[in-house]
TORGULUM-97522 format. One line per field, with one value per residue (C-alpha): x, y, z; residue in one letter. Coordinates in Angstrom, 1 decimal, padded with zeros to 4 digits, always signed. Last residue first. Layout:
BEGIN
u	c(X  ...) .
v	c(Y  ...) .
w	c(Z  ...) .
residuo	c(a  ...) .
This chain:
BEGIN
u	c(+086.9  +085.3  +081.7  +081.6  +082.2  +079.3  +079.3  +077.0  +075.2  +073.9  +074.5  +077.8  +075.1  +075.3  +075.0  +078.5  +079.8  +079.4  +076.5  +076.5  +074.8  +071.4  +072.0  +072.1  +068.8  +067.0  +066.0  +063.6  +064.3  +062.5  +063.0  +059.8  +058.5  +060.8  +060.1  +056.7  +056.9  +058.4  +061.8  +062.2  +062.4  +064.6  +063.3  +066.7  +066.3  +067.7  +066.6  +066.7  +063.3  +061.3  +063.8  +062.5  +063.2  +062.2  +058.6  +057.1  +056.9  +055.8  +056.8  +053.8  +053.5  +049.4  +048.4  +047.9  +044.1  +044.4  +045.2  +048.5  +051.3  +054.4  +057.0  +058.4  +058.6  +054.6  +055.7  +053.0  +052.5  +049.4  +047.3  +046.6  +043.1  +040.9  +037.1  +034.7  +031.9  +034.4  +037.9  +040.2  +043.5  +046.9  +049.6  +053.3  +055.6  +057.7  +057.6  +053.6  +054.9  +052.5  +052.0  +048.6  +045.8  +045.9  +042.2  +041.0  +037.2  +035.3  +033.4  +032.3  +033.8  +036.7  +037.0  +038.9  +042.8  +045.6  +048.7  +052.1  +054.3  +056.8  +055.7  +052.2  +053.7  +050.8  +051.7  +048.1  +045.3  +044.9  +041.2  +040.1  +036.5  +036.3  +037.9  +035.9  +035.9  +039.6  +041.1  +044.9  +047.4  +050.9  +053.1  +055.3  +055.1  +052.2  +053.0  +050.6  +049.5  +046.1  +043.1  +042.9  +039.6  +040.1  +036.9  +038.7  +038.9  +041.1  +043.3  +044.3  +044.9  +047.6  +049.3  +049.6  +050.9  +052.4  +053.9  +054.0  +054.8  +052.2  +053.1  +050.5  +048.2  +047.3  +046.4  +044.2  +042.4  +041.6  +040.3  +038.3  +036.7  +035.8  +033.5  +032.7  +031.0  +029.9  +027.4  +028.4  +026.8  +027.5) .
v	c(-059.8  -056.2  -057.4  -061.3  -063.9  -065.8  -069.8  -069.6  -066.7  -069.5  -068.5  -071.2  -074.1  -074.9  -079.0  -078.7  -080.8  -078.6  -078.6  -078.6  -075.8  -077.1  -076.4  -080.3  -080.6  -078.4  -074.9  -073.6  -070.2  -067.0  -063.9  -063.2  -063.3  -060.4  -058.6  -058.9  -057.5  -054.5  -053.7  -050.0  -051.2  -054.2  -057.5  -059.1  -060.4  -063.8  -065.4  -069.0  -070.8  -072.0  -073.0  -074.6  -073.3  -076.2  -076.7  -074.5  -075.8  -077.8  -079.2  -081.2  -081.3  -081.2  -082.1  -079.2  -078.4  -077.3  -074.0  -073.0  -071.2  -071.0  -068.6  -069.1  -072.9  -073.2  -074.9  -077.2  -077.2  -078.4  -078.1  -075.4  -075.8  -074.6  -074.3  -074.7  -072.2  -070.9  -072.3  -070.3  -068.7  -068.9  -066.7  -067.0  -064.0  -065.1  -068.4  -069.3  -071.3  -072.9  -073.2  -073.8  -073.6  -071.6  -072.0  -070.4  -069.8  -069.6  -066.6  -066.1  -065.6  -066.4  -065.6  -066.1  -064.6  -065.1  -063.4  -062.7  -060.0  -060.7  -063.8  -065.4  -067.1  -068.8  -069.3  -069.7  -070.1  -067.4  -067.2  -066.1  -065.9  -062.8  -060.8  -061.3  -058.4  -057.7  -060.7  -060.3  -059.4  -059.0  -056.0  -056.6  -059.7  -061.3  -063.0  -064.9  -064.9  -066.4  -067.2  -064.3  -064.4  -061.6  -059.1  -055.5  -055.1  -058.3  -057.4  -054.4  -056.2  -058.7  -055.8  -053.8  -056.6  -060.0  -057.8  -054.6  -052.1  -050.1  -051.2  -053.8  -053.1  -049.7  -051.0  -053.0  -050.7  -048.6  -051.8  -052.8  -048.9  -048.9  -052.1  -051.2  -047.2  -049.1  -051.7  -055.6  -058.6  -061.6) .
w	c(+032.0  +032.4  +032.5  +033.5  +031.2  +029.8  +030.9  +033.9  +032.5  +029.2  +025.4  +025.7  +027.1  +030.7  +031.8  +033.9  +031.7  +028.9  +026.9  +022.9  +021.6  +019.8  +015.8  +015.2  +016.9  +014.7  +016.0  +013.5  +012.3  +013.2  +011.1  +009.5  +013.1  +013.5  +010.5  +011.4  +014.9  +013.2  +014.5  +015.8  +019.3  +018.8  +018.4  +016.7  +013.1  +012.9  +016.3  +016.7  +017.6  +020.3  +023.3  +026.0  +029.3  +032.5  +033.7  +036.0  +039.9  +041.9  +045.6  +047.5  +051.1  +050.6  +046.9  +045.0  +043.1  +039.4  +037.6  +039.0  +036.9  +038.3  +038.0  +041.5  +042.6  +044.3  +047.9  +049.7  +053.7  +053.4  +050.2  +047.5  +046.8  +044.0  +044.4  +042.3  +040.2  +037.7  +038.5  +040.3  +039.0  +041.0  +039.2  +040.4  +040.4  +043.1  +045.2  +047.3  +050.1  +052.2  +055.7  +056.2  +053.2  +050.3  +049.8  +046.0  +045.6  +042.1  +040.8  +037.4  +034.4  +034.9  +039.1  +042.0  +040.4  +043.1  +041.5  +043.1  +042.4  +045.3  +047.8  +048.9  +052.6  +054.2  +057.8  +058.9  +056.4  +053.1  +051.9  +048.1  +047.2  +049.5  +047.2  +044.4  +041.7  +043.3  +043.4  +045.2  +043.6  +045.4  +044.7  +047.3  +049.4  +052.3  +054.7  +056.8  +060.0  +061.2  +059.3  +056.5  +054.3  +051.6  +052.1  +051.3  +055.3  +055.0  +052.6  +054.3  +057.5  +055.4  +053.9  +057.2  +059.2  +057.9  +054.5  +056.2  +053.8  +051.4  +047.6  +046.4  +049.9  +048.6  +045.4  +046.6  +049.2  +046.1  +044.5  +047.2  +048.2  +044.4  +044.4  +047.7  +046.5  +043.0  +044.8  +044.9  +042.9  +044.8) .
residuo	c(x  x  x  x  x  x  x  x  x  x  x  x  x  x  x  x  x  x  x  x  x  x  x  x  x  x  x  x  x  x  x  x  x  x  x  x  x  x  x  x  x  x  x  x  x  x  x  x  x  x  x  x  x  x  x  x  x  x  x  x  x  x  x  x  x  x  x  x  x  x  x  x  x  x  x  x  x  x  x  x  x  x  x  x  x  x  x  x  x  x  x  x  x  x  x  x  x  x  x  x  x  x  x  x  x  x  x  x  x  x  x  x  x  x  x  x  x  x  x  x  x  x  x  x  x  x  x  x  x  x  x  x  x  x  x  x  x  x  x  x  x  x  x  x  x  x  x  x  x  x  x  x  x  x  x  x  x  x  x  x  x  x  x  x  x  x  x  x  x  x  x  x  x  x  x  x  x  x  x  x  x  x  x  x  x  x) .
């Protein structure tokens, strides 16, 4: 699938363009498809949205596929792959899709990708994933601020043990969480 310079330039500019032009089900989508993408009906397509660039035609969107804001659909490591989004799917916010080398990944029927996800295996059709709940690392000594080193910081990390967890409230929120902070001015 080797491609000449003059299209390998003419996708990306027609890339970008589609990232920030408006239009989400009409200029977006059409832009995509003169770069190569596979578009079988209408589909929406969000702000800023990646779509392959090496491999554009690896990745095909099927009727009422919804890919929302700052989306990422990546065909290729290392060598092409394909991704179908098939029918009615819901791809949520700033999820990244990447295709396996030489196969093809699928997200099926009417399936909803919870924003933040990361897909790199097939989705059932009608299914509802989505990235697993926070998990906290460490507790913060040294705050990262812009004239901390990065070593300082790490230097500054402290196991969280079970007895430092906050306690939740009945609601489930911790005291560090927005449900529990006061607003500005209160």
């Amino acid at each position: 699938m080797e491609k000449g310079i003059v299209r390998r330039v003419v996708n990306r500019v027609l890339g970008k363009l589609a990232r920030v032009a408006p239009g989400a089900t009409s200029l977006r989508p059409w832009l995509h498809k003169l770069r190569g993408v596979q578009i079988n009906g209408h589909v929406f397509i969000g702000d800023d949205v990646y779509l392959e660039n090496e491999f554009p035609e690896c990745v095909r969107l099927e009727d009422g596929a919804q890919i929302n804001l700052r989306s990422t659909i990546i065909a290729h490591t290392r060598g092409s792959g394909q991704v179908v989004i098939e029918k009615n799917v819901l791809v949520g916010a700033c999820s990244v899709i990447i295709g396996p080398v030489d196969a093809t990944l699928t997200i099926g029927d009417g399936s909803v990708i919870g924003a933040g996800s990361i897909i790199t295996t097939n989705v059932p059709p009608q299914t509802l994933v989505g990235p697993e709940k926070m998990k906290t690392y460490a507790r913060v000594t040294v705050p990262f601020t812009m004239t901390t080193s990065y070593l300082d910081f790490r230097k500054g990390l402290r196991p969280v043990n079970v007895a430092e967890k906050p306690a939740k409230s009945p609601t489930g929120a911790t005291p560090t969480s927005p449900a529990t902070k006061p607003a500005d001015g209160e």
